[in-house]
C-alpha positions as CSV (number, residue, x, y, z in Angstrom):
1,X,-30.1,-7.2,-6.9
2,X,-28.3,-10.5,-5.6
3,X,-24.8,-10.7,-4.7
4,X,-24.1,-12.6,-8.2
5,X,-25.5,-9.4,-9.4
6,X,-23.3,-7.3,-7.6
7,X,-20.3,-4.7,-9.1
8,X,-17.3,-6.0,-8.9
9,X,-15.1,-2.9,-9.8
10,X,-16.5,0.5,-8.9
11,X,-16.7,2.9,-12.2
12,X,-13.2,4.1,-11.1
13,X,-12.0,0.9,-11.4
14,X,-11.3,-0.2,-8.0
15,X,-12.4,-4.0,-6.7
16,X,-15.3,-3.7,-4.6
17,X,-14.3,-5.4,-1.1
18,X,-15.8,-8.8,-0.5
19,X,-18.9,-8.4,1.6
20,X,-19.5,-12.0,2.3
21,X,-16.8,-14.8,2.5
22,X,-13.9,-16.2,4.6
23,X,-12.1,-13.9,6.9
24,X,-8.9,-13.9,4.6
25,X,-10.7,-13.4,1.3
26,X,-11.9,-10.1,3.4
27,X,-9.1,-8.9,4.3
28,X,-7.4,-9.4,1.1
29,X,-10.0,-7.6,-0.5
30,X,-9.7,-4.7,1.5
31,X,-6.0,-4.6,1.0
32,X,-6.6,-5.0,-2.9
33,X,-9.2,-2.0,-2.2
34,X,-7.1,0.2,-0.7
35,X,-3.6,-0.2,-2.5
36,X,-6.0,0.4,-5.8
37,X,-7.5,3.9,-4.2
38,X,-3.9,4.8,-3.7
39,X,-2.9,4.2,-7.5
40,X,-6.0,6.1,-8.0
41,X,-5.1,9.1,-6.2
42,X,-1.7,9.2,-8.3
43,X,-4.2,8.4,-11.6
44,X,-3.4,11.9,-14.3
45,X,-1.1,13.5,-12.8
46,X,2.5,14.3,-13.9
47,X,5.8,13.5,-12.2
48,X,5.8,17.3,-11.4
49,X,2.6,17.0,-9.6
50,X,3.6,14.0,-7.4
51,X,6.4,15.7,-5.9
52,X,4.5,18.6,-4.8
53,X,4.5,18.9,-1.0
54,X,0.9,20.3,-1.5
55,X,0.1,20.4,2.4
56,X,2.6,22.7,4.0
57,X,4.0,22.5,6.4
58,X,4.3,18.7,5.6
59,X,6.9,18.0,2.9
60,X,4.8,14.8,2.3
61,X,3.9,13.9,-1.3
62,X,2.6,11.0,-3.5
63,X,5.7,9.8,-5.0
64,X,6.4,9.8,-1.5
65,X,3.5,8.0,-0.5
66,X,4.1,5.4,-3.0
67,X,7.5,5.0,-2.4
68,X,7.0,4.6,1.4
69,X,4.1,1.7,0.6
70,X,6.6,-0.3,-1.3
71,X,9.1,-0.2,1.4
72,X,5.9,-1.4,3.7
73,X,4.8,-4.2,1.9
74,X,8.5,-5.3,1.3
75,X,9.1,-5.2,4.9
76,X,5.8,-7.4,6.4
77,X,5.9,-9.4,4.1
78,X,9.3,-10.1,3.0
79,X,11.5,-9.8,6.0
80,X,8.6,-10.0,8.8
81,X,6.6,-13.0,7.4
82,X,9.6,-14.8,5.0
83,X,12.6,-13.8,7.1
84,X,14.4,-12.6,4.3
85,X,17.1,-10.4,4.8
86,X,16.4,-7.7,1.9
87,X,17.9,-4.1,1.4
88,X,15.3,-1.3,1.4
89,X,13.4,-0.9,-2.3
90,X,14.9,2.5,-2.3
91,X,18.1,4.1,-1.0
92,X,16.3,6.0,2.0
93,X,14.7,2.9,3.8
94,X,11.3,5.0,4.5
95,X,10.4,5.5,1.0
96,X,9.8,9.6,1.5
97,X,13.1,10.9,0.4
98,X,12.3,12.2,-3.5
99,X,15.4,10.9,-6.1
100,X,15.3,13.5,-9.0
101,X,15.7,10.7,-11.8
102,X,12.8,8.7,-10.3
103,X,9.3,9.1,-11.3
104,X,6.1,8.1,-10.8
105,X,6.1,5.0,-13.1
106,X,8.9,3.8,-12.2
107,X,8.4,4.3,-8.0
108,X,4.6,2.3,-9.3
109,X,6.4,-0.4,-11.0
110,X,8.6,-0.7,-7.3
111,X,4.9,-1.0,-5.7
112,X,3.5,-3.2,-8.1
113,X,6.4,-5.8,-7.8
114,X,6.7,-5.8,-4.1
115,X,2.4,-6.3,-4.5
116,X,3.3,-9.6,-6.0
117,X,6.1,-10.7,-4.0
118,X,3.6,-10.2,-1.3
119,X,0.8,-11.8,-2.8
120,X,2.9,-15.3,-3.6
121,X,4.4,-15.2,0.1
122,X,0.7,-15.3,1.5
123,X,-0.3,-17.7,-1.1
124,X,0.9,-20.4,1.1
125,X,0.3,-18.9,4.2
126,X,-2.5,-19.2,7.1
127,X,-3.5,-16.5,8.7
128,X,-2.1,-18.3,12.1
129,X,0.8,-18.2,10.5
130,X,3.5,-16.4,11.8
131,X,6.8,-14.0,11.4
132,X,9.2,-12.1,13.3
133,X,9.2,-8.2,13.5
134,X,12.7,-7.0,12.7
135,X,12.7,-3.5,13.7
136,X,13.3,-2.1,16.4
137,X,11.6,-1.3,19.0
138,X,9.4,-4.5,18.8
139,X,12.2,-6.8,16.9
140,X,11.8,-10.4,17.2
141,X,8.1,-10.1,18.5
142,X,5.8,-13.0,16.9
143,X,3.0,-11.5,14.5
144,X,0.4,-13.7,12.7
145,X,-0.6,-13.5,8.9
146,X,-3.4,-12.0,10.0
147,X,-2.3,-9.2,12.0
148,X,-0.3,-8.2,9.3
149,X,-2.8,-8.1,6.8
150,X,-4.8,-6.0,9.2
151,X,-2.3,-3.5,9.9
152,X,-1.7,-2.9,5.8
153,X,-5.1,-2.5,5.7
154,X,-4.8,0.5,8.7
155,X,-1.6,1.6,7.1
156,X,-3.3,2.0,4.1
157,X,-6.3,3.6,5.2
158,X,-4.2,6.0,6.4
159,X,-1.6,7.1,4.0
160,X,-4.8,7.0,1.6
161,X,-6.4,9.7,4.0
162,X,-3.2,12.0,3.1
163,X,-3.5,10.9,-0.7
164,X,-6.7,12.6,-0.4
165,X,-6.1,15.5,1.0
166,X,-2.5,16.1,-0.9
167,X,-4.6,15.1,-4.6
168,X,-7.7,18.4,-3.7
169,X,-4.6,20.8,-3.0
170,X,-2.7,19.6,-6.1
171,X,-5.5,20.2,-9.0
172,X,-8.8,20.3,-6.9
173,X,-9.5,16.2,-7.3
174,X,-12.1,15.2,-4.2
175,X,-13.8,11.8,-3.7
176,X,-12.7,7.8,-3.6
């Protein structure tokens, strides 16, 4: 099989990450790859099932998760690489804190818009590029395009690890 040949999507969906390419088309597929396993691990469940804290003693869940990754992408790439001086996507500026009218779709919809916003801030961007961090303790350090993109990719990579382990305990769901 050739590369033309190749999958682009896995059968779940997903984009398969760039194996060959520029540096930023591989990062950016990795950080498509990953923000689309964590929409998968939210894939058929309830709004119920979300909000369980389903690896005690944690009271982490994946509204939560979801929640939290908005507020991450709005804040590297809105106020860290465009200097904008935004409010937090939700009330509680970590994402984790669980609002009893908000759901699932409506915490995705959050995700998906601050996704875009993202992607159209990077469309003119470098990866030399820089921003300013704006929390403290670090505010006001310089951080390229590229490190940014890296660390959502960690970030990522990470909170997916808890997506995996909170989706077995809540209906038995393994894999991706």
């Amino acid at each position: 099989m050739t590369t033309a040949d190749a999958p682009r999507t896995l059968p779940d969906g997903r984009p398969v990450p760039p194996m060959t390419g520029s540096e930023r088309t591989v990062l950016e597929g990795w950080l498509d790859f990953h923000r689309a396993t964590l929409e998968l691990k939210c894939r058929g469940l309830d709004d119920a099932q979300v909000r369980l804290a389903a690896a005690e003693p944690s009271e982490l869940t994946l509204l939560g998760l979801v929640q939290h990754l908005a507020e991450v992408e709005r804040n590297w790439f809105q106020r860290v690489l465009a200097g904008r001086a935004v409010p937090p996507v939700f009330e509680e500026g970590t994402g984790y804190a669980l609002d009893s009218g908000r759901g699932l779709e409506e915490a995705l919809a959050a995700w998906r818009r601050e996704i875009a916003c993202g992607r159209e801030l990077l469309a003119g961007r470098d990866l030399e590029d820089t921003g300013r961090i704006v929390d403290e303790p670090m505010a006001g350090l310089e951080v390229s395009v590229r490190w940014v993109l890296i660390h959502l990719i960690e970030e990522y990579a990470r909170h997916n690890g808890h997506a995996d382990i909170l989706r077995e305990r809540i209906d038995g769901t393994t894999g991706a």
